[in-house]
C-alpha positions as CSV (number, residue, x, y, z in Angstrom):
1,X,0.0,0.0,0.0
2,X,1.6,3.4,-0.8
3,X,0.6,5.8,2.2
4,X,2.5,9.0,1.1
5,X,0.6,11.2,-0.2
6,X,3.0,13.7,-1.6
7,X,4.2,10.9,-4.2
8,X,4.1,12.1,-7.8
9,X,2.7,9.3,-10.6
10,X,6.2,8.7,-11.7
11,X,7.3,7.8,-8.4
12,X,4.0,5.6,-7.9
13,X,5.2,3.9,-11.6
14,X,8.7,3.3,-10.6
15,X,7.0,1.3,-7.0
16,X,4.9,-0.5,-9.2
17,X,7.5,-1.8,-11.4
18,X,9.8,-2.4,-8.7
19,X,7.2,-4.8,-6.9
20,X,6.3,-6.4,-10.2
21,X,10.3,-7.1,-10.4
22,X,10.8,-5.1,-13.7
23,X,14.5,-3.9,-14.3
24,X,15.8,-1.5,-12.7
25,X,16.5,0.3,-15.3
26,X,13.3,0.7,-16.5
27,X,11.9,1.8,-13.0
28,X,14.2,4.2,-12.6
29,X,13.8,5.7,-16.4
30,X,10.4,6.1,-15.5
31,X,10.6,7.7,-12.2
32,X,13.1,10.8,-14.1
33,X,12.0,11.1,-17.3
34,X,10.0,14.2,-16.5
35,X,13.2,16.0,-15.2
36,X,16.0,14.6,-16.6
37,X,18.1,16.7,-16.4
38,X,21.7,15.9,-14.5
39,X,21.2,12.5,-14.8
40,X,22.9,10.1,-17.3
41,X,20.8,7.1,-17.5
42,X,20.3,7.3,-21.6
43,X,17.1,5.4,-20.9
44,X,16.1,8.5,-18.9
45,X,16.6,10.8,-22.1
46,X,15.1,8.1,-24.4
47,X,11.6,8.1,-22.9
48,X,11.6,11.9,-22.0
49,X,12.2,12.2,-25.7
50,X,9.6,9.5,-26.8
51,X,7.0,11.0,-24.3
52,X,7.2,14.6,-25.9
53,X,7.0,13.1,-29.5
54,X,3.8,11.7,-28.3
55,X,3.1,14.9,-26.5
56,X,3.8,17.1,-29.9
57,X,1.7,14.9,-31.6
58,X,-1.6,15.5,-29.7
59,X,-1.4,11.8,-27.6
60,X,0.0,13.4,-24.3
61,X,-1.3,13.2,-21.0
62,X,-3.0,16.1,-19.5
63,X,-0.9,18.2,-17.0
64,X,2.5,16.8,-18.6
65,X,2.6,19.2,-21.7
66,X,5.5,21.6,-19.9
67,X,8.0,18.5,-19.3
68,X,8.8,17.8,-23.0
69,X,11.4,20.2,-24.2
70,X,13.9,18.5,-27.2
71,X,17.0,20.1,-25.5
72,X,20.0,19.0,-27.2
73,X,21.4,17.2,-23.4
74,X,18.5,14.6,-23.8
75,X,19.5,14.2,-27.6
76,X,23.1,13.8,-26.5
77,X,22.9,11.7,-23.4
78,X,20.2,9.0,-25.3
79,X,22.7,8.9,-28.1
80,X,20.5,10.1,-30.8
81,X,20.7,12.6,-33.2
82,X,17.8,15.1,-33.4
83,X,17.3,14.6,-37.2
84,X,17.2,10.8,-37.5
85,X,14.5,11.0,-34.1
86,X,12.1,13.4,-36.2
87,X,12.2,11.2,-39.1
88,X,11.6,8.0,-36.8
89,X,8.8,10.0,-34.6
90,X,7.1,10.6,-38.1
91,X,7.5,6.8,-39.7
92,X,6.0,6.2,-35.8
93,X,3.4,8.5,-36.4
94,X,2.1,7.3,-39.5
95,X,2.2,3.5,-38.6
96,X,0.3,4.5,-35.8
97,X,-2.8,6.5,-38.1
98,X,-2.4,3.1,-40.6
99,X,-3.0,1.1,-37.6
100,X,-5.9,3.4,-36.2
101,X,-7.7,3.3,-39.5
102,X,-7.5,-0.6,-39.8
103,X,-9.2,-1.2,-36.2
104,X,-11.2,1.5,-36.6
């Protein structure tokens, strides 16, 4: 049972995928990758920079909008460069229309 109630849903994530015995890495990707910065997990950066794609692309969650900047750190520290990223968060995007117009 989590009892604190100051915890933010990041932090409630990272103890759900603790107790369900998920990497470490993963949990702890999830619990910074609003406010990555200073840290250098590149999983961290990866999923900050995944999450504002989606953000940018109308599929964010309400509230989170203001976390998803593409600074060149998160770029640097996920090792990816910003161009091949926008050409993959647009293949991404179009799979995902194709995929919404054949279950649709």
């Amino acid at each position: 049972m989590l009892r604190d109630a100051q915890l933010t849903s990041a932090q409630v994530a990272e103890k759900v995928l603790v107790h369900w015995r998920m990497p470490a890495e993963t949990a702890l990707a999830i619990r910074h990758h609003c406010l990555p910065r200073h840290k250098h997990n590149p999983m961290i950066h990866l999923l900050n920079l995944a999450a504002g794609a989606a953000d940018h692309r109308g599929y964010g969650l309400p509230g989170e909008e203001g976390y998803w900047k593409f600074e060149p750190e998160n770029f640097t520290k996920a090792g990816v460069d910003p161009k091949h990223f926008q050409g993959a968060a647009e293949a991404a995007d179009r799979v995902f229309h194709r995929l919404i117009k054949a279950t649709g």
